[in-house]
BASEPA-687721 format. One record per residue (C-alpha): residue in one letter; x, y, z. Coordinates in steps of 0.05 Angstrom, whole numbers, always signed. Example, Ala and Ser with C-alpha at 12.3 -4.5 7.8 and 13.67 -1.06 7.14 Angstrom:
BEGIN
+----+--------+--------+--------+
| aa |     c1 |     c2 |     c3 |
+----+--------+--------+--------+
|  A |   +246 |    -90 |   +156 |
|  S |   +273 |    -21 |   +143 |
+----+--------+--------+--------+
! end
This chain:
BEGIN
+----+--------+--------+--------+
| aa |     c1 |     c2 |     c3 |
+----+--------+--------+--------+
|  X |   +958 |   -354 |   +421 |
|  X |   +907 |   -341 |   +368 |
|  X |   +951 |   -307 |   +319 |
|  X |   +980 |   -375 |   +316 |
|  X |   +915 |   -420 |   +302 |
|  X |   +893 |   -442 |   +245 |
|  X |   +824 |   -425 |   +205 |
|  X |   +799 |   -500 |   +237 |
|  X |   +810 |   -475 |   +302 |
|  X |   +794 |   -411 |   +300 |
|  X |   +725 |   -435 |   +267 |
|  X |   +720 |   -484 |   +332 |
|  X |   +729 |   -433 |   +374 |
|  X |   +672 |   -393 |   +341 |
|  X |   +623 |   -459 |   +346 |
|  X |   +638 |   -471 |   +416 |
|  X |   +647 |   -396 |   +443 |
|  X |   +717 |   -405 |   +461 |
|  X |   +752 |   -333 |   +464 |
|  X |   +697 |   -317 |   +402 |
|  X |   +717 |   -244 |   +388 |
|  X |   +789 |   -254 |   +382 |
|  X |   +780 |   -314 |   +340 |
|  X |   +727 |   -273 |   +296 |
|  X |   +778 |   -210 |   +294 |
|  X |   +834 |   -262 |   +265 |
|  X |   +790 |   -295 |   +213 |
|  X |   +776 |   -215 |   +189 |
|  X |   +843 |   -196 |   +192 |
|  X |   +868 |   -257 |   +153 |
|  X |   +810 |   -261 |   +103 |
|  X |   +768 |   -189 |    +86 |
|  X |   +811 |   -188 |    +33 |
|  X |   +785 |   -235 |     -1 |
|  X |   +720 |   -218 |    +20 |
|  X |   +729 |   -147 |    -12 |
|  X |   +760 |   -172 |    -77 |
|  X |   +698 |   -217 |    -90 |
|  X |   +646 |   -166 |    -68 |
|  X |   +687 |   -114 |   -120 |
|  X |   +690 |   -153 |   -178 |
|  X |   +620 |   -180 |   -180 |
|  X |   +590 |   -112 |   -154 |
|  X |   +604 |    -51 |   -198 |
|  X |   +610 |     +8 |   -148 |
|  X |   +543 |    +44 |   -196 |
|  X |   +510 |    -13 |   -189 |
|  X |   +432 |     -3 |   -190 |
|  X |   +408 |    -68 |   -154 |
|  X |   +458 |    -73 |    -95 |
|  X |   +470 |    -50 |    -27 |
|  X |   +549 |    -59 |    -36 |
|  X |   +561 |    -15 |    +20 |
|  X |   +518 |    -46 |    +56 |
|  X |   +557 |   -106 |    +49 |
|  X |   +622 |    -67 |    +63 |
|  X |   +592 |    -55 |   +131 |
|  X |   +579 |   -116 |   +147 |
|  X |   +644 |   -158 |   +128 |
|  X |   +646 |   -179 |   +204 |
|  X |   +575 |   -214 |   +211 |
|  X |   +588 |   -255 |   +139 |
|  X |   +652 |   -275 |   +167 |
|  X |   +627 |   -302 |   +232 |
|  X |   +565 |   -340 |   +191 |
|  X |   +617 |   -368 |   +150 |
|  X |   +661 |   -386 |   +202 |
|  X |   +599 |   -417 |   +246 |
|  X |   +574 |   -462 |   +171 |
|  X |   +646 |   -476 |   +152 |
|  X |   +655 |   -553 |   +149 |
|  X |   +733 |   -576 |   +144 |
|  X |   +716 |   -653 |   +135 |
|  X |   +687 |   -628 |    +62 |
|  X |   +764 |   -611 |    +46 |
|  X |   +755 |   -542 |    +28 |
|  X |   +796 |   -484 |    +60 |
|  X |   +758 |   -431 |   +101 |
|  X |   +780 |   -389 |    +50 |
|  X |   +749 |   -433 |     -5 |
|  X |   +690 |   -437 |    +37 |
|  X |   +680 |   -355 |    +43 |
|  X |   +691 |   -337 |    -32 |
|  X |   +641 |   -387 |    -45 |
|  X |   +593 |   -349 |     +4 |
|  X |   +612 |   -284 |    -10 |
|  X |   +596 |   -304 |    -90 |
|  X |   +527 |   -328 |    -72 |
|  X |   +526 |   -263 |    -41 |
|  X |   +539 |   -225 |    -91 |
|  X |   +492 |   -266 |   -137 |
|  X |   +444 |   -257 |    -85 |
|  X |   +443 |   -183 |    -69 |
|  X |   +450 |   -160 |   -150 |
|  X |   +390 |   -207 |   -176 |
|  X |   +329 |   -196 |   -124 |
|  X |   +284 |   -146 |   -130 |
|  X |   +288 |    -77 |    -86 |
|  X |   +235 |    -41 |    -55 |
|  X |   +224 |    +38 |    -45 |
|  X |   +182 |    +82 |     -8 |
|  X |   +142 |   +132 |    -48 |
|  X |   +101 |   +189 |    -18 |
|  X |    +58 |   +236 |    -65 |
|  X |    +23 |   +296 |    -43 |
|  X |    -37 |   +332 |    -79 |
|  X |   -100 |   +370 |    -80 |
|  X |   -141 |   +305 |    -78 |
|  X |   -193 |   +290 |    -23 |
|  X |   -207 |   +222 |    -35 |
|  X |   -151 |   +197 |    -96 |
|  X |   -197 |   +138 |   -108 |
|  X |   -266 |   +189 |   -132 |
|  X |   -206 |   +216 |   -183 |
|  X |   -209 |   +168 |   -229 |
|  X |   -169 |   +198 |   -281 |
|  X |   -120 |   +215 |   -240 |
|  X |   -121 |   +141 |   -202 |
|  X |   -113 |   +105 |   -257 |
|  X |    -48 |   +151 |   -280 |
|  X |    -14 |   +146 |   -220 |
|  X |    -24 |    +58 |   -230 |
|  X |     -5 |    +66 |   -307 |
|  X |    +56 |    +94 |   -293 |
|  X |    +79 |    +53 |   -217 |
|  X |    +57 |    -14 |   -259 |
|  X |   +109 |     -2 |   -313 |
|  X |   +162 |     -9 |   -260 |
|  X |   +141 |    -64 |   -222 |
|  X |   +163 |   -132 |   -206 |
|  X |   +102 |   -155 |   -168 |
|  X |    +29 |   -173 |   -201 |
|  X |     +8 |   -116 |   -157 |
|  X |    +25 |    -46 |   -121 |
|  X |    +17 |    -36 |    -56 |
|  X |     -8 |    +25 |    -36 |
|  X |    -55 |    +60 |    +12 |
|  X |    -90 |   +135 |    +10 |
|  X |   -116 |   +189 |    +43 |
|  X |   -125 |   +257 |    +47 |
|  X |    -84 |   +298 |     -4 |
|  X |    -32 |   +233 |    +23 |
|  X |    -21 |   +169 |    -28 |
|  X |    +37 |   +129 |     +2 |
|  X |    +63 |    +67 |    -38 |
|  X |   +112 |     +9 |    -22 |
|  X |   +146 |    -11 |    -88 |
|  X |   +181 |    -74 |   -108 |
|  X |   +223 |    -70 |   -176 |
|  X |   +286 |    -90 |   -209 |
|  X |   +292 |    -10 |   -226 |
|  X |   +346 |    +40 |   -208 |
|  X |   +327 |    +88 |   -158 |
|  X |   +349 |   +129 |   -214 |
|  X |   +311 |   +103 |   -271 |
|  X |   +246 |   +104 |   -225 |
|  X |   +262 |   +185 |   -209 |
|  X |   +276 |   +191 |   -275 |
|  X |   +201 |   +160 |   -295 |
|  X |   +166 |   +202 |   -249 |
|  X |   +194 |   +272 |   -276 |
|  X |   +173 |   +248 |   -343 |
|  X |   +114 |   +221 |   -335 |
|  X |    +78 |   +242 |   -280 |
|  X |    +26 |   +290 |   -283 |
|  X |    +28 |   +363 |   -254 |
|  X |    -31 |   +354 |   -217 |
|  X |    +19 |   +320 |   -160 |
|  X |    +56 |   +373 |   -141 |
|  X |    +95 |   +347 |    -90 |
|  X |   +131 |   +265 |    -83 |
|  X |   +187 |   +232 |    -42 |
|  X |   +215 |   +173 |    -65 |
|  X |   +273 |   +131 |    -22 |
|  X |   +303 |    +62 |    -25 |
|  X |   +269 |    +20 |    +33 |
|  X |   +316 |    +22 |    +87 |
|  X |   +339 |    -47 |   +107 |
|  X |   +337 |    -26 |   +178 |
|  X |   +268 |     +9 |   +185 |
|  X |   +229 |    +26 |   +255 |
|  X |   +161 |    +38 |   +254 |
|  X |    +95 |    +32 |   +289 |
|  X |    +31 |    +11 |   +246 |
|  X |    -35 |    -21 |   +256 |
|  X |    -23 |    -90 |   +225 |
|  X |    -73 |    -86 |   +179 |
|  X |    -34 |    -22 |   +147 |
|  X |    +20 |    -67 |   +158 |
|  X |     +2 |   -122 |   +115 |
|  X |    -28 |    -70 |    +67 |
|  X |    +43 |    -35 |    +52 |
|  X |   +103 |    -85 |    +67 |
|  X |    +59 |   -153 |    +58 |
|  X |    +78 |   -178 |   +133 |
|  X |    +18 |   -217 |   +141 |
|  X |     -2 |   -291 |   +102 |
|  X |    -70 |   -265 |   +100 |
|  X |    -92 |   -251 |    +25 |
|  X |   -160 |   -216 |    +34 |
|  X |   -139 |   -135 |    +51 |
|  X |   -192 |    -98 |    +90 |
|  X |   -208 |    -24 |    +78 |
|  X |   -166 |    +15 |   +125 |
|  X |   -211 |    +59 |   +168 |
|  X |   -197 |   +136 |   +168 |
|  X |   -167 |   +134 |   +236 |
|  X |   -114 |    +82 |   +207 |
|  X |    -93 |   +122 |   +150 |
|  X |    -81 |   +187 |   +197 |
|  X |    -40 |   +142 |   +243 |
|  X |     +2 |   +119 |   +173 |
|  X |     +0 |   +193 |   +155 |
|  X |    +31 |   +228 |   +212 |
|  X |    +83 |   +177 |   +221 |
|  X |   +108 |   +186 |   +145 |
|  X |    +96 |   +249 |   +134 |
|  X |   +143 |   +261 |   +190 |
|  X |   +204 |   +220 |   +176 |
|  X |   +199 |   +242 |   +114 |
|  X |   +206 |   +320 |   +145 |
|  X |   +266 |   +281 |   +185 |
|  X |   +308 |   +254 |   +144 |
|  X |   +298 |   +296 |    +74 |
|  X |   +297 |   +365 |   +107 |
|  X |   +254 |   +389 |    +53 |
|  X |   +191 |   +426 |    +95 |
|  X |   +211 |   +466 |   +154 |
|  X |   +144 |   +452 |   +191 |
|  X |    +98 |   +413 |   +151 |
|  X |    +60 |   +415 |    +85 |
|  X |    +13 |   +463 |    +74 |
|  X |    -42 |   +425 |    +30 |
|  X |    -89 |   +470 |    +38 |
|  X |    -50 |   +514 |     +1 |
|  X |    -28 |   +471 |    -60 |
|  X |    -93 |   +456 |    -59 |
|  X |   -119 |   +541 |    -64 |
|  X |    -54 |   +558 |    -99 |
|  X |     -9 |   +512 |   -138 |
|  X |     -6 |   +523 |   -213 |
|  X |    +33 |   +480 |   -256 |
|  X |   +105 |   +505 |   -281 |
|  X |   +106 |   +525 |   -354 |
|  X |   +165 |   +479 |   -355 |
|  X |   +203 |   +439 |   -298 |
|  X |   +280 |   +444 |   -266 |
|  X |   +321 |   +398 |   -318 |
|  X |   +339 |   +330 |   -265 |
|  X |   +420 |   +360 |   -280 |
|  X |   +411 |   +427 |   -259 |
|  X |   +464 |   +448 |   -210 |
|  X |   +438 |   +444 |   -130 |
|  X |   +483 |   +462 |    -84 |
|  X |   +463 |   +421 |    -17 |
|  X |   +509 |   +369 |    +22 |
|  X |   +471 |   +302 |    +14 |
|  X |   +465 |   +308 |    -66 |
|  X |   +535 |   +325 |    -78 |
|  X |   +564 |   +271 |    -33 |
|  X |   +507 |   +229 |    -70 |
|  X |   +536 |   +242 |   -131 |
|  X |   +620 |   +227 |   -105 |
|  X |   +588 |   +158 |    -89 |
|  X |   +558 |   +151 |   -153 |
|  X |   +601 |   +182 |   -200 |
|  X |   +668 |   +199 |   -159 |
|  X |   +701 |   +269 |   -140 |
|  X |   +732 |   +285 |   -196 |
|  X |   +647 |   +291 |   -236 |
|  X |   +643 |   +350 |   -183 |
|  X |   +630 |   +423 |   -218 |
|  X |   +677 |   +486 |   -194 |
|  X |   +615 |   +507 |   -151 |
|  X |   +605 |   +441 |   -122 |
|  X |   +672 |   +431 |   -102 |
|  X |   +679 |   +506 |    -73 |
|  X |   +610 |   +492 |    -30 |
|  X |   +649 |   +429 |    -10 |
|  X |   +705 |   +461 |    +14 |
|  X |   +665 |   +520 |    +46 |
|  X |   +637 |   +457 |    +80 |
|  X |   +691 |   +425 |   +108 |
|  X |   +711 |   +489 |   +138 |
+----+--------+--------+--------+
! end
């Protein structure tokens, strides 16, 4: 039976495909423990450079790696063998640099003719960045950027409500998802996420930038919920005047996402009366 073999065997059975899932389902049910003790002590739950849910989730597919790499005549235990990998892991994960999605929305025809306001929007991305250069591509009223940093998604919001100007009414920022569907000319492609070994970047033709536009614009609609329709930029552009003074980033907003955002972050018990009454309300 397989509750009675032993991390060699069970390993085997992994290489060779011999009753695989049960074998994989005993090395997790022997070893996430470990797994999860490593992955908590060298990942702080706050921490800004980490997906450690992300590795959470996936405690089954590192287990079966390690299982497939383990290599008994080296005289380690398995167990050894997966604290070392889940350390690496760790290591891994909390030094490389993470990339986010920004999307800024203005009264701008062609960003690139502003040249004031170009070369404010570059001041304040470079400051962040990890990466000689930004990657970035613009269009109508539409600037969206791909940004790699060793920043906090919080310490980059946190930049942008201080710095930038109120002649951009309107931004999105997100952490790249790891698991991200999309459909783009290459050339955008290589332009935003860098796909391509090709160094020299043509301009991206009108036609292009709409395709980049409607497909951003809405997922951002999607997953945000922030415009019920779409953005009127014609009217920012006829309308918008800047605030004599903007929301404070603490002030109290009473939607689901940011207060379960902010149990993740800071736990329950950081919750205000009205938060945890608007949870409750919730639940009901």
């Amino acid at each position: 039976m397989i509750h009675n073999q032993t991390d060699v065997e069970l390993t085997h059975n992994l290489k060779n495909d011999i009753e695989a899932e049960a074998s994989l389902q005993e090395l997790v049910d022997r070893h996430s423990g470990i797994f999860l003790d490593i992955v908590n002590n060298y990942i702080p739950n706050a921490s800004p450079t980490s997906h450690k849910q992300d590795i959470i989730d996936e405690i089954q597919y590192y287990i079966y790696n390690a299982g497939l790499k383990y290599d008994q005549t080296r005289g380690a235990k398995f167990s050894t063998f997966l604290g070392n990998e889940a350390k690496w892991l760790c290591l891994n994960q909390h030094y490389k640099n993470k990339k986010y999605l920004l999307f800024m929305f203005g009264a701008w025809i062609r960003l690139e003719d502003n040249v004031e306001l170009y070369e404010h929007i570059k001041d304040v991305l470079e400051t962040i960045l990890a990466v000689p250069e930004l990657s970035f591509v613009t269009g109508e009223h539409t600037l969206i950027a791909c940004i790699e940093s060793q920043s906090s998604f919080n310490e980059i919001k946190d930049l942008l409500e201080e710095f930038l100007k109120p002649d951009i009414p309107a931004y999105f920022l997100m952490p790249k998802p790891r698991n991200l569907s999309y459909r783009l000319n290459p050339l955008l492609e290589n332009h935003l996420f860098g796909k391509s070994k090709t160094k020299k970047i043509e301009e991206p033709t009108s036609e292009m930038l709409k395709e980049l536009m409607d497909y951003f614009r809405k997922r951002a609609m999607d997953n945000m919920n922030f415009f019920e329709s779409k953005l009127d930029l014609e009217m920012i552009k006829q309308t918008y005047e800047p605030p004599t003074a903007w929301p404070k980033s603490d002030d109290e907003i009473l939607d689901i996402d940011i207060i379960l955002d902010k149990i993740n972050e800071r736990g329950i018990k950081s919750l205000t009366i009205n938060e945890k009454e608007f949870l409750d309300k919730q639940k009901k």
